[in-house]
N, C-alpha and C positions, 0 to 999 in steps of 0.2 A: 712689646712682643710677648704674646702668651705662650707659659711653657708648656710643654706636651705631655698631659701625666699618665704614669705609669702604669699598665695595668697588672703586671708580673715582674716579679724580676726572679731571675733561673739562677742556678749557680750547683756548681759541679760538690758534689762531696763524695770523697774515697770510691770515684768511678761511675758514681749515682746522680742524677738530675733532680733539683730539687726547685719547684717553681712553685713561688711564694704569693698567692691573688691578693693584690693590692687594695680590691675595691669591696667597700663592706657591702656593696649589694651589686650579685650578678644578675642587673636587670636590663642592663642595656643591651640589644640586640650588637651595636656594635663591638662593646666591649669583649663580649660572649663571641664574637668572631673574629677577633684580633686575639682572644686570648687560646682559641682552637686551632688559629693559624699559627699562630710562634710555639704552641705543643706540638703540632703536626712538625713545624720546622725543627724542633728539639728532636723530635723522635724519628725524621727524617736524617740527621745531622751521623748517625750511627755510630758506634762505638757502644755508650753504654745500652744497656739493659734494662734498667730499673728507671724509673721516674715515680717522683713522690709530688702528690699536688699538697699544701699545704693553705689551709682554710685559716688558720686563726685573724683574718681582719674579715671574713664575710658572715655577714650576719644575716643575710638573707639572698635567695638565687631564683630564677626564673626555673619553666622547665626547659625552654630553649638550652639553658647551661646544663641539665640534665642532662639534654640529648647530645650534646658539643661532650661532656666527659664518655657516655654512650662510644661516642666514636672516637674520642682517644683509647678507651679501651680497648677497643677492637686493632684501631692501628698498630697498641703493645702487642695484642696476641699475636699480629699477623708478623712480628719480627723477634715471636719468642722470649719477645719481653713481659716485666712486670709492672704495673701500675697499683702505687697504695696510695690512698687517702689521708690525710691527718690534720687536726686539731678542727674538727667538724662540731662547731655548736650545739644544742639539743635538738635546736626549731629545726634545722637543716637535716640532722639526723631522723627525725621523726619524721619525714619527707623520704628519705632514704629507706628507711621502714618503710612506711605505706604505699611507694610507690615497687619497692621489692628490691630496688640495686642494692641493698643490703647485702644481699646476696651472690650479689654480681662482683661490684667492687669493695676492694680489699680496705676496712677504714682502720687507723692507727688512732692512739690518742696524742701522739708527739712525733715530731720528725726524728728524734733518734727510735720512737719506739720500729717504724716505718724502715730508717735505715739496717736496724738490728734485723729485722726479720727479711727486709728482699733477699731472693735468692742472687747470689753472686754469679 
């Protein structure tokens, strides 16, 4: 029996959603929609606020996955929530640069830097 591997795993810290990408490379169309779908469901789920996506095992992403955080973001705003980024590589940063979400979304260097600054 093949096991089913993970593409995120979430987990609550001091009222904050912290969902952790499993896969060093967001290329796979389906991954990239399983992992926009269990966000959507986090940020559907309500209560908190805040969600922290957290990068340190992705080395590389589609822009398909661009456009799937695109629209988590939007989903935050649209419930007055906040959405930060954190432990985002160079390659992936330099991407984030040139395509402009720099400026869009909010990037951390560590999940506690990310938990200190969302707004409560």
């Amino acid at each position: 029996m093949e096991e089913e591997k993970s593409v995120m795993k979430v987990s609550d810290r001091d009222g904050t959603k912290v969902a952790v990408l499993e896969s060093s490379k967001m290329l796979d169309e389906l991954d990239i929609s399983e992992i926009g779908a269990k966000l959507t469901e986090v940020i559907q789920g309500g209560g908190d606020k805040g969600l922290v996506i957290d990068f340190r095992n992705v080395s590389n992403m589609s822009s398909s996955a661009l456009g799937m955080l695109i629209t988590i973001h939007k989903r935050m705003r649209e419930i007055s929530g906040e959405l930060r980024l954190c432990n985002i590589n160079d390659n992936i940063k330099e991407v984030f640069d040139i395509t402009r979400l720099n400026e869009i979304l909010i990037i951390d260097e560590s999940v506690e830097d990310s938990l200190a600054n969302i707004k409560k």
